[in-house]
C-alpha positions in Angstrom: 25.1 4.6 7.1 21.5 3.7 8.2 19.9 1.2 5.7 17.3 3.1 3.6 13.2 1.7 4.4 12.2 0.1 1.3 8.7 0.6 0.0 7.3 -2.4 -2.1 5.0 -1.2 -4.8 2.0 -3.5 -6.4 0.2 -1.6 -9.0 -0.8 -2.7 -12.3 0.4 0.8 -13.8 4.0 0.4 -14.9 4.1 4.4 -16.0 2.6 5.3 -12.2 5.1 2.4 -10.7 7.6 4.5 -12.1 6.6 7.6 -11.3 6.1 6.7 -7.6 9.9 5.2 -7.7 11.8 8.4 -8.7 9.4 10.5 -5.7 10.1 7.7 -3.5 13.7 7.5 -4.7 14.3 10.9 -4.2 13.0 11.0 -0.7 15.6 8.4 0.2 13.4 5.2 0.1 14.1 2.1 -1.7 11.8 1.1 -4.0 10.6 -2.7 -5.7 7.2 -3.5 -7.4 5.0 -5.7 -9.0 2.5 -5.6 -11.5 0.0 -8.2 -9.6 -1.3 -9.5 -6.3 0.2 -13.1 -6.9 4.0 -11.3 -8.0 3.7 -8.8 -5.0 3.3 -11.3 -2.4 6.2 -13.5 -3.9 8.1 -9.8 -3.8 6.4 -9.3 -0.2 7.7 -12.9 1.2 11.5 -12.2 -0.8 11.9 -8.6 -0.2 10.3 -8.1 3.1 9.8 -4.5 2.7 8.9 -1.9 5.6 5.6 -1.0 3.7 3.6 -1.5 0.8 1.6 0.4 -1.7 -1.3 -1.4 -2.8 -4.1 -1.1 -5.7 -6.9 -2.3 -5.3 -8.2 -2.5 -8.4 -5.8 -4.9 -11.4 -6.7 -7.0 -13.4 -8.3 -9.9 -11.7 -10.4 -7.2 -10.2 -10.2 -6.3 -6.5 -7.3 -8.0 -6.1 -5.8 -5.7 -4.0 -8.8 -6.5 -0.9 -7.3 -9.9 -1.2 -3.9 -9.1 -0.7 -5.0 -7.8 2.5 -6.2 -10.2 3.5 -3.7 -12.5 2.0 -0.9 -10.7 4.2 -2.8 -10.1 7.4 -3.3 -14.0 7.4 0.0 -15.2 6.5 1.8 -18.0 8.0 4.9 -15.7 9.1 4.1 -13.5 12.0 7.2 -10.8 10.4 5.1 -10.7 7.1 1.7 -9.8 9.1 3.2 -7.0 10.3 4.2 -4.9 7.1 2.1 -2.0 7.2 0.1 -1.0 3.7 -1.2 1.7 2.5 -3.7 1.4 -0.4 -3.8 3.8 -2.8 -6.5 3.3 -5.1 -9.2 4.9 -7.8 -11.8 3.0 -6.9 -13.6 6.0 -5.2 -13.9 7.5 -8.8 -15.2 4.3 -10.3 -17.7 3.1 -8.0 -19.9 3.8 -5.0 -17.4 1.6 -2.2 -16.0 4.1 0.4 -13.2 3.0 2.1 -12.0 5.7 4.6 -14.0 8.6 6.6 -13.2 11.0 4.0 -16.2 10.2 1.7 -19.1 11.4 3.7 -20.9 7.9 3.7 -18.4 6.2 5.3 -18.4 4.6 8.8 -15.2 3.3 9.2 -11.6 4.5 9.9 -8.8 2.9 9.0 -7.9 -0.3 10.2 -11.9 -1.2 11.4 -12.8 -2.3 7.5 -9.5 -3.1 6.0 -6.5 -3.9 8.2 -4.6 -0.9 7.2 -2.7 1.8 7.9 -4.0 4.1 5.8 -6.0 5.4 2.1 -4.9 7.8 -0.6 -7.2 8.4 -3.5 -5.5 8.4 -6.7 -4.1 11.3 -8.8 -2.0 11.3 -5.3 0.6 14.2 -5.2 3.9 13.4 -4.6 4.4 15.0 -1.9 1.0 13.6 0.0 2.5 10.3 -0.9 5.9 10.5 0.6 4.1 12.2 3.8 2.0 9.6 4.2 4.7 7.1 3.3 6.9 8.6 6.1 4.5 8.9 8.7 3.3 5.4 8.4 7.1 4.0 8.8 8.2 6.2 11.2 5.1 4.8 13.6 6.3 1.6 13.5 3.0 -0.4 12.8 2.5 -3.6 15.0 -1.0 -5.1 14.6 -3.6 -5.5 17.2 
């Protein structure tokens, strides 16, 4: 039996961690998390998941931008290559647009933020494990 792609989780919200594990669970991922930027790379660097979810906004603030950046950079060339998918509020709380749906915005994704892709939160379930999905099954390798 084929190992199922684990999905590493970092959002602050331990009800919306939870509720993201059983749709994940259900469509046959594996699923760990963390509540931070500083526990999710530990988890990243231990767990080596095949993609993460990532806030943007916790409490330190935008810690989520420097995970990013955190990963992208990181001294193991495996680690640089988990694709993330950031799925953030942060559209609702301020004026930054991160992806070409807000109709300021310039930039795809990938050209701002080295990633694979943005959901804005409420995210159905179902968006979440197409997206999810799509991004795994293209096998990310950075440029």
């Amino acid at each position: 039996m084929a190992q199922m792609p684990k999905i590493l989780v970092i959002d602050d919200d331990p009800d919306l961690v939870e509720s993201w594990r059983l749709v994940l669970e259900a469509s046959s991922y594996s699923v760990v998390s963390a509540g931070s930027s500083e526990e999710g790379m530990q988890k990243t660097e231990r767990e080596k998941p095949d993609l993460v979810l990532l806030d943007v906004m916790m409490p330190e603030g935008t810690e989520g931008f420097h995970f990013v950046w955190k990963l992208r950079n990181h001294r193991q060339a495996a680690l640089r290559q988990i694709p993330i998918i950031v799925v953030t509020s942060i559209h609702r709380t301020t004026d930054i647009r991160l992806h070409p749906d807000q109709p300021d915005a310039a930039y795809e994704p990938g050209e701002f933020l080295p990633v694979q892709g943005f959901l804005d939160k409420p995210v159905e379930p179902s968006e979440l494990v197409k997206w999810v999905g799509e991004v795994i099954s293209k096998g990310w390798k950075p440029s």
